[in-house]
C-alpha positions, 0 to 999 in steps of 0.5 A: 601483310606477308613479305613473300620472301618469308612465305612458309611451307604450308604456303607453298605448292608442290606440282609436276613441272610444265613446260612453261616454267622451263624458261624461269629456271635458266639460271636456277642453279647454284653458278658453281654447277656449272648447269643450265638446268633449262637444257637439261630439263629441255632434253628430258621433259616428256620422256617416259622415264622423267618426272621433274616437279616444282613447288611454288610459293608467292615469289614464284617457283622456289624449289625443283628437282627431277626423278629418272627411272631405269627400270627397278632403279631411280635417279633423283637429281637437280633438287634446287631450293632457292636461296632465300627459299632455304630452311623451310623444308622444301629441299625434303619435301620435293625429294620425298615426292620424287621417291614417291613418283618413282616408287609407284613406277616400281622403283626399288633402288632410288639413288643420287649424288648428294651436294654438301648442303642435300646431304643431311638432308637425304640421310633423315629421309633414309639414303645412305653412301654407297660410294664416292665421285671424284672430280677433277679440272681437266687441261686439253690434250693434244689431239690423236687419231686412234684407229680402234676408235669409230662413230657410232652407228644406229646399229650398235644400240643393243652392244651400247645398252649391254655394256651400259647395264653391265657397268651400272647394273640398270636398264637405260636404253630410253635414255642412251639411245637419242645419244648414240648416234653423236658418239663414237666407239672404241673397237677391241682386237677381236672386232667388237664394241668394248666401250663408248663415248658419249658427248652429248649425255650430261659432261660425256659419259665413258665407260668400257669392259677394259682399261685399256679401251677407257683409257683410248676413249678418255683420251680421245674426249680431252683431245677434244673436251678439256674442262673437267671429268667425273670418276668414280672414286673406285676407278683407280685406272682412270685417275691415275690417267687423269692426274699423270696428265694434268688433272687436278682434284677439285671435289669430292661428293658422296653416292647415296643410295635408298633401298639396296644399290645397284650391282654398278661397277665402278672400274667400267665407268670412265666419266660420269654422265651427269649427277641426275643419272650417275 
């Protein structure tokens, strides 16, 4: 008879994701993310731009992983294999479905932030680093009201989603707009939107066209949200921030991109938002 937990590849079947194995994945992912992947997956699952698959052996679902498309680019992201799964080649196979599904939504560019153990993993599928994410342990800061920072209105979406493609080179009004309306702004003197904060987008997102507008806004988020941020390695302003108020290094993770990068920019983007969608 077969043991389960030494099932191979071959046994095992890779599928979209249901909304009945959202409950099985709760704590899916490695205690060191930090992730409850089940409300991740909850707030994407059924929208256009998400694909999540699974695969499925004996013992249940033993690998998952998901695929965003915004627009000629792709984010591939969360790919999970359980531990006593590994070194069957299951972390490859469900990355290569995701680049498949993304490819057939005209995908060019297919991107992700690689873990230590994916790394290896993406090269010999074709992705390459690109750059760098920094990230750092962040103590609270002392709340402070700062006049050029607002809520968020329904009406500022087209200013949001100009800055957001600006910054990453990506068209992702579907996955910002169920956002907008829990985040807050920052006002430039000349009366317009010059950078936003969004909390409830993966570890809330900052960017801004200036540093003096990511600064203001990465210092209102940990008035309020201490723990940690993510930057890339090339915002030099927003680490230098961070470190002279208490931050400390923690990690390092490389950007691996498939096909030509995006024209992102790094000095715009002041927090990450999540590994799934950089």
């Amino acid at each position: 008879m077969t043991n389960p937990a030494h099932s191979t590849a071959a046994d095992a079947v890779s599928r979209d994701l249901e909304i009945r194995d959202v409950p099985k994945l709760a704590a899916f992912a490695p205690a060191e993310w930090q992730v409850a992947l089940d409300a991740v997956l909850l707030q994407h699952i059924g929208r256009a731009y998400f694909n999540a698959r699974v695969i499925t052996a004996a013992e249940g679902i033993a690998a998952v992983g998901h695929g965003i498309s915004t627009g000629s680019t792709g984010w591939i992201g969360n790919i999970i294999v359980r531990p006593d799964a590994r070194n069957r080649g299951l972390g490859s196979r469900i990355t290569a479905d995701l680049i498949e599904v993304l490819r057939s939504r005209r995908c060019s560019t297919l991107l992700l932030i690689a873990t230590q153990l994916g790394e290896p993993v993406y090269r010999k599928l074709g992705f390459r680093v690109t750059g760098e994410y920094v990230f750092l342990r962040m103590p609270a800061l002392a709340p402070m009201a700062d006049p050029s920072i607002r809520r968020l209105q329904l009406s500022d979406e087209d200013e949001v989603c100009n800055l957001d493609a600006a910054a990453t080179g990506e068209s992702r009004r579907e996955l910002l707009e169920p956002h907008i309306g829990s985040g807050w702004g920052h006002v430039g003197p000349g009366g317009a939107l010059d950078g936003f904060f969004l909390p409830s987008l993966g570890g809330g997102f900052v960017m801004a066209s200036q540093p003096t507008a990511g600064l203001a806004l990465l210092r209102f988020k940990h008035g309020l949200y201490p723990n940690s941020n993510v930057v890339p390695a090339g915002n030099r302003a927003a680490l230098e921030f961070l470190r002279t108020h208490g931050a400390e290094e923690t990690a390092r993770a490389p950007r691996m991109a498939w096909g030509d990068d995006s024209a992102w920019r790094q000095e715009m983007i002041f927090g990450r938002a999540a590994g799934y969608c950089g």
